[in-house]
C-alpha positions as CSV (number, residue, x, y, z in Angstrom):
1,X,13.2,26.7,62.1
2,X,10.4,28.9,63.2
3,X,6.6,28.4,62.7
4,X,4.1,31.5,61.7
5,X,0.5,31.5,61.8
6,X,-1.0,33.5,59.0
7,X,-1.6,36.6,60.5
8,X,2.1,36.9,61.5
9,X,3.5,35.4,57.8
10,X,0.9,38.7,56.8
11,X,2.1,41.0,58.6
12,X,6.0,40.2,58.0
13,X,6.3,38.6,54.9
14,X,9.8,40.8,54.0
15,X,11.1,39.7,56.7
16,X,10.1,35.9,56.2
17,X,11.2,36.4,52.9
18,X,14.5,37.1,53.8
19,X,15.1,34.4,56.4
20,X,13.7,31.8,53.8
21,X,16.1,33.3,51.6
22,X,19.2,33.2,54.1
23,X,18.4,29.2,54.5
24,X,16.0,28.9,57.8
25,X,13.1,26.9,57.0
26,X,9.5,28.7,58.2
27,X,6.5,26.8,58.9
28,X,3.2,28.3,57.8
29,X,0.1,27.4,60.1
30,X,-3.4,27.5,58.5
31,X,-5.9,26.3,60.7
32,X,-5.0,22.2,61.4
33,X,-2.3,22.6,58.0
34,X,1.3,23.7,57.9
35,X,3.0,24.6,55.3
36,X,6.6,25.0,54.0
37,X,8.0,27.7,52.4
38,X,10.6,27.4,50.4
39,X,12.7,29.3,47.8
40,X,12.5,28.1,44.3
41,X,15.1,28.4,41.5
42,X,15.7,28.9,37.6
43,X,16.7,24.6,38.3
44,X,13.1,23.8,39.7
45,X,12.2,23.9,36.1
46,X,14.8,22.5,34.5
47,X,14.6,18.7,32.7
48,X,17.6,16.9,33.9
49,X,18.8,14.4,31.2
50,X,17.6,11.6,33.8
51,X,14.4,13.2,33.2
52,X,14.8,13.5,29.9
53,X,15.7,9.8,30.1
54,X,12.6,8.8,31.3
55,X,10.0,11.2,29.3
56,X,11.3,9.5,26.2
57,X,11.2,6.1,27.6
58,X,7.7,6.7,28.3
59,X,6.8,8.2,25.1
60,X,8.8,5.5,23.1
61,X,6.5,2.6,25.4
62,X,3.3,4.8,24.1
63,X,4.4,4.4,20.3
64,X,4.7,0.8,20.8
65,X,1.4,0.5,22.8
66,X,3.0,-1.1,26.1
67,X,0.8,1.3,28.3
68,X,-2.6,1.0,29.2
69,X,-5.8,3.1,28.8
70,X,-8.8,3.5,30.9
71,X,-12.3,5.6,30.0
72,X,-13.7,6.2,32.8
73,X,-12.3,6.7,36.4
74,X,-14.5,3.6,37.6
75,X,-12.3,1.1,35.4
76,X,-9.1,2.5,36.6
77,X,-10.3,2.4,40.1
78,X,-11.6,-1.1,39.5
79,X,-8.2,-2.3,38.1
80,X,-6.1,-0.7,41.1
81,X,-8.4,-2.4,43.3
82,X,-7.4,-6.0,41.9
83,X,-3.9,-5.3,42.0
């Protein structure tokens, strides 16, 4: 694992590239945050069927009005608040 600040990352981004891409993980620093970076793949964006699954279930709960609605952020907030 190795950790960059910006200017470095900047300066050698080919290079970190690579090494993110042969399986080391790099830190990013940027000011008081780090960062990860990470490859991503064609699978990233892929719905699983679990996924699948679930977007259904939701929708199916929506049709059948088992989910709630709020207006305004307020009367969310106030309902998470009595929780």
């Amino acid at each position: 694992m190795s950790t960059l600040n910006v200017r470095d990352f900047r300066s050698n981004m080919a290079a970190v590239f690579d090494r993110t891409d042969a399986g080391e993980k790099v830190l990013i620093r940027r000011r008081n945050n780090l960062y990860t970076l990470v490859p991503v793949t064609e699978d990233d964006f892929a719905i699983t069927p679990e996924l699948a699954a679930k977007i259904e279930k939701g929708r199916k709960e929506y049709r059948e009005g088992r989910t709630m609605a709020f207006h305004t952020a307020a009367e969310a907030q106030k309902w998470m608040d009595e929780l």
